[in-house]
N, C-alpha and C positions, 0 to 999 in steps of 0.2 A: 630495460626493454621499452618500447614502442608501444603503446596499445593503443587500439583504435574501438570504442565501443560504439554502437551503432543503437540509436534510440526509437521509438515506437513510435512517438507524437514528439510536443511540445515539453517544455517544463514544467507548463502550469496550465491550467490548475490541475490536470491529474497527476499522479505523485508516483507513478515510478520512475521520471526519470529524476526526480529528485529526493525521493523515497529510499530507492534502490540502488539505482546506477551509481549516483555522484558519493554514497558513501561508498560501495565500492573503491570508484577513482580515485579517492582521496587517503584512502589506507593502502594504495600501490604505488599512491606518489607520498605516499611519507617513507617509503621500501625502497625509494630511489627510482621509479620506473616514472616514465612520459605515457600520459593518458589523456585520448581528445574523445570528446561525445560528440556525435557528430546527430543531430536532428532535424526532422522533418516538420518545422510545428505550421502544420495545415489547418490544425485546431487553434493555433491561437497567432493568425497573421503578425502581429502587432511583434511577433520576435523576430520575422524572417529576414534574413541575411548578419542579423546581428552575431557578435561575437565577445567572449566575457571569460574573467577568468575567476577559479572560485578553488582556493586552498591548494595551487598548483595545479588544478584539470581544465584544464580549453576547451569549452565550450563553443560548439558553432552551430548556428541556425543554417540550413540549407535554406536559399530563396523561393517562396513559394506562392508570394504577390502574383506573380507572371501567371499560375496556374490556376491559381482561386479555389483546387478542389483536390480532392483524393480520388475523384472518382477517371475512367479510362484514361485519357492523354496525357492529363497533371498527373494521374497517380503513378503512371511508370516515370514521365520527367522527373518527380521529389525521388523514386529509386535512383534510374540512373545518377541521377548530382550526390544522392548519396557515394554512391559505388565508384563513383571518378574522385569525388574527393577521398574516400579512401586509400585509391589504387595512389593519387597524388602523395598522402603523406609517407605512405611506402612500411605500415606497419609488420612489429614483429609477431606479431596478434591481432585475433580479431575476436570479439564476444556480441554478438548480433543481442539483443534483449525484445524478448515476445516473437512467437510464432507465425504472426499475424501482422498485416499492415504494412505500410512501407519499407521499413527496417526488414523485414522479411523477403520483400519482395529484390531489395538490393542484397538480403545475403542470396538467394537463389541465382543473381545475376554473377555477383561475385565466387559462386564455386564452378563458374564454367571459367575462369581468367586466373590469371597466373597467383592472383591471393590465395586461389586455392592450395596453394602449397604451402603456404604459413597455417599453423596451428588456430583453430576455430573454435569457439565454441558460443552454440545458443543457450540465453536464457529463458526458463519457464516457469511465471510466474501466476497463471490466473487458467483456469479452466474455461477454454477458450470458444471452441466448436460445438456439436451439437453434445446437448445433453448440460450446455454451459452455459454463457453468454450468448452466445448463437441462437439459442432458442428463447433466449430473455427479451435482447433488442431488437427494436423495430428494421432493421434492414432491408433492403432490396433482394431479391430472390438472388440476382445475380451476384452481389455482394458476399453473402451466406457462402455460394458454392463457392466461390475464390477464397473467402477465409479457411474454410472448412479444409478445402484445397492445401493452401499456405499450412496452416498448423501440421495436419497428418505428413508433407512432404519435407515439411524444415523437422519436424521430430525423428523423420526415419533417417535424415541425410547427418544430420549436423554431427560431428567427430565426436563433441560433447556436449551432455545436455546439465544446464546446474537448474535446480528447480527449486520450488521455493516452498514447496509442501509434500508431506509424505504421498498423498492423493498424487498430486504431479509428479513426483517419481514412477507411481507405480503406472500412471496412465502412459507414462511416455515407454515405460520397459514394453505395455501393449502394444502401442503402433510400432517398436523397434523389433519385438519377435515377431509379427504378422510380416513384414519387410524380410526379417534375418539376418538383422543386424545386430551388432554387440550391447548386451543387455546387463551386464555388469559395474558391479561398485567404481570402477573406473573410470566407464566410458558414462556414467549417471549420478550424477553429487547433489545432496541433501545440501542446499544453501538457502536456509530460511533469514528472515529481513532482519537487520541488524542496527544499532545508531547509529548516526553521523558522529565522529568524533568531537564537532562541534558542536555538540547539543550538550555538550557536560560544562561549558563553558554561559552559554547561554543557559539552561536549567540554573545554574547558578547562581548567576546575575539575577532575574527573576524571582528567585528564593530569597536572597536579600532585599526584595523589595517585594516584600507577599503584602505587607498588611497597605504599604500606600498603591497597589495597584486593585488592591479589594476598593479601596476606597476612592480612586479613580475611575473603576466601571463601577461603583455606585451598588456593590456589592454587600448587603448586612448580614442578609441570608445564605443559609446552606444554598450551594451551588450546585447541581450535577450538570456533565456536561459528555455533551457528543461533538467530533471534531471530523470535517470527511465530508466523502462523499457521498448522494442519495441517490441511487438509482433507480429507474424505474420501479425495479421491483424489491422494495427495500425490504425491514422487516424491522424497521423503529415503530410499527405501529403496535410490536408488541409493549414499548415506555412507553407510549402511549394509556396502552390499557393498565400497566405497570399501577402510574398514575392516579389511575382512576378506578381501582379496583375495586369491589366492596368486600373482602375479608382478604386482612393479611396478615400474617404471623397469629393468627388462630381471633382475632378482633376486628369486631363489625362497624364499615366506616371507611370512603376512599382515606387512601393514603396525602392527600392535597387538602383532606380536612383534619387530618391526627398531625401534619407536620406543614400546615398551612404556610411556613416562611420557604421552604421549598421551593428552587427556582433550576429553571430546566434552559441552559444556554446551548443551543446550537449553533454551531459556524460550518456552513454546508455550502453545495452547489452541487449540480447535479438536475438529471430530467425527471430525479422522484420528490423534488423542495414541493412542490406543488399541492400533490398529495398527500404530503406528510400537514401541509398546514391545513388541508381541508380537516385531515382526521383529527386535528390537536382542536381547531376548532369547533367542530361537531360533535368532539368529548367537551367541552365547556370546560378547554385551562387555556384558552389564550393567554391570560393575564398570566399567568404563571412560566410562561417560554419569551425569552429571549432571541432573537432571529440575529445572524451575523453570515454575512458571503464570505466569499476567498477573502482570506489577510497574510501576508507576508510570516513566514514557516517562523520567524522571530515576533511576531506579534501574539503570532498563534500562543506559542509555548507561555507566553507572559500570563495569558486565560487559563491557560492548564493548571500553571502551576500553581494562581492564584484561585482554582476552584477545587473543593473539596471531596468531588470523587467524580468519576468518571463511567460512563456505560456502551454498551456496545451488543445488544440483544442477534442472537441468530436464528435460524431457522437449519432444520438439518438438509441443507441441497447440497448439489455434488459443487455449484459454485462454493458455496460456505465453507464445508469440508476441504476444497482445495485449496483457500484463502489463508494468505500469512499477512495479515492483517499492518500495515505501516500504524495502522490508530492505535493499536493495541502495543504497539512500539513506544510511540511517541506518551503516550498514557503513563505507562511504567519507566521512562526516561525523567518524566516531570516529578515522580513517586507520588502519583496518585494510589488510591487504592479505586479499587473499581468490580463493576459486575458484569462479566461477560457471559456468552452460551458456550454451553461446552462442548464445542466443535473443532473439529481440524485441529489447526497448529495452535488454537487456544491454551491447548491442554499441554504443550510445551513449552510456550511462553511462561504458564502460568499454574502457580501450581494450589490447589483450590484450601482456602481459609492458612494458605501463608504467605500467597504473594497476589494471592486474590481471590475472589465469592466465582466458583463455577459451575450456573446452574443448566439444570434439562434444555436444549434444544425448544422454540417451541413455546414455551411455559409460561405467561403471561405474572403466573402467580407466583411461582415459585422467584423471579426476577423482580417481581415486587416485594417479597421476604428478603432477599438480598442486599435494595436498595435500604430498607427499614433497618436491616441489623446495621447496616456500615452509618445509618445518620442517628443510629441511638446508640451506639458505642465508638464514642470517638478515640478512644486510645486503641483499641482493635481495628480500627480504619488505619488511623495513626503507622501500627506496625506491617499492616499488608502492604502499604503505600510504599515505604525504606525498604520491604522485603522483596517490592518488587526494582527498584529503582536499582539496587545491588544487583538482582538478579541480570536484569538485562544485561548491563555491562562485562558483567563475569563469564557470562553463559553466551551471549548474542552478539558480542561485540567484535566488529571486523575483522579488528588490527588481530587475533590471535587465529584466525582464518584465512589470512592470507597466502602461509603456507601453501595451502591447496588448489589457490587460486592460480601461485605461481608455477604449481604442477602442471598446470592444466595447458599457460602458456608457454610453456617448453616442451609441450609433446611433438613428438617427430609428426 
């Protein structure tokens, strides 16, 4: 088959179209089928018009120089050049990804044109509208009402919806009964994030070279590490506190003074870097955090593999709870072991003191007992770490879900 996926933003630096999408594409082109992504990167100039290819999938930037912006005349031009280049390649499918945004805006345009008669389907991966993100970021009033727009209108039209958390199943069954539309296991598929098939190959290279890439970032000490995005409204300021507790595992004393070699590497980007370094420094552990910006998705994993556990604190919001976390992916790929909140799809990725520590939503302390057990039992770190790294693969991994995928695009 022909697929034509249609992307939200850019590649980089946010991660679902490289997250999500391209592993997708790349376990439909090992199935025999032809897969183009076609994007809109408004957010990151420097790709537009380019063209690239990666494990078989075609990759193409729409032009976006000419418009400089998402917002009124550029933001329907990046639709339109979307929707012309689709309608050009003439696919036998089409899978829009996010409700919202450009990609959105060209699936709406494209179900009034003759694509609409090839097999469709949106993805829904992030709790988008109010009550989500919508009510998190700073936006334009007018911008809110066209998202908010976008999302409820692509959720009630789109043929099929794959979603990427239980939460996002069940929100999308809402706006499809409030519509009257088909709310069924069929026409709604549980498809949480899964690895790149190339990341077994790469994990492993890096694994053969743990102890000289320790010793290349200057590495002696225990490591933990966060990898991702910070957003405004984050909730690492719980490892923050983690950090700095004064009683943990029932003994009086931060934890940065019982396990003073403890080193905290972040690799982030994002509009919440800001604040997160006010509050690391106003808790008094500069010296103890590591700062790193975007690195190439292969440099990244080389830090993963070569740091000794990994974290990822939540808070219980309807964003969190809808969250199928790409970090939480890439963590258990490297076979870290790690200490997550136990939220959303957490709780199926991972399954708690065998493939990983999952504690209370929220809990500053209890997330600092977590961090303590896994750096003073290293042979029970050891085995969460392999238990999760199996799991992934066995449980999360594409190639044994494509099945479903190819159900989707053969539907009349």
């Amino acid at each position: 088959m022909n697929i034509v996926f249609l992307a939200p933003f850019a590649f980089s630096p946010k991660a679902t179209v490289s997250a999500r999408m391209l592993p997708i594409a790349t376990a439909l082109v090992r199935r025999g089928h032809r897969v183009t992504i076609l994007i809109p990167p408004y957010d990151n100039p420097a790709d537009s018009g380019q063209v690239w290819e990666h494990a078989g999938v075609r990759l193409e930037n729409v032009s976006s120089v000419a418009h400089g912006s998402t917002r009124g005349a550029g933001y329907v031009a990046l639709a339109k050049a979307l929707a012309s280049r689709a309608h050009a390649i003439k696919p036998d499918a089409l899978h829009v990804f996010k409700p919202i945004g450009v990609g959105a805006l060209a699936f709406w345009l494209l179900r009034r044109s003759e694509l609409a008669k090839q097999p469709t389907a949106l993805d829904n991966d992030d709790w988008e509208g109010h009550g989500g993100w919508l009510d998190v970021n700073p936006y334009p009033l007018a911008h809110k009402l066209v998202m908010a727009w976008q999302e409820r209108w692509c959720l009630q039209h789109a043929p099929i919806v794959t979603c990427a958390s239980h939460v996002l199943v069940d929100r999308t069954r809402l706006y499809r009964a409030a519509a009257r539309r088909a709310v069924d296991d069929k026409t709604i598929l549980l498809s949480p994030n899964g690895p790149d098939e190339a990341l077994r190959a790469q994990v492993t290279a890096a694994q053969a070279r743990r102890d000289s890439l320790r010793a290349q970032f200057g590495w002696q000490q225990p490591i933990a590490i966060y990898a991702g995005t910070v957003p405004l409204n984050h909730d690492l300021d719980m490892m923050v506190r983690a950090l700095t507790t004064t009683h943990l595992s029932g003994l009086v004393g931060p934890v940065t003074q019982r396990l003073p070699k403890v080193r905290w590497v972040i690799i982030a980007t994002g509009s919440g870097v800001e604040s997160l370094k006010r509050a690391i420094s106003q808790a008094g552990i500069g010296e103890s955090v590591e700062w790193h910006g975007f690195m190439p998705h292969t440099q990244l994993v080389e830090r993963l593999v070569a740091a000794d556990l990994a974290v990822y604190p939540y808070r219980d919001t309807n964003i969190n709870r809808a969250k199928c976390s790409g970090k939480v992916m890439d963590y258990m790929a490297c076979g870290l072991p790690m200490v997550v909140s136990d939220v959303g799809m957490n709780r199926d990725y991972l399954e708690h003191e065998r493939s990983g520590l999952l504690t209370p939503p929220g809990d500053a302390a209890a997330f600092a007992q977590g961090l303590q057990r896994l750096l003073a039992d290293q042979a029970f770190a050891t085995r969460l770490g392999r238990a999760a790294q199996q799991r992934i693969w066995d449980v999360f991994g594409w190639d044994q879900r494509m099945a479903r995928f190819e159900a989707i695009y053969h539907r009349p």
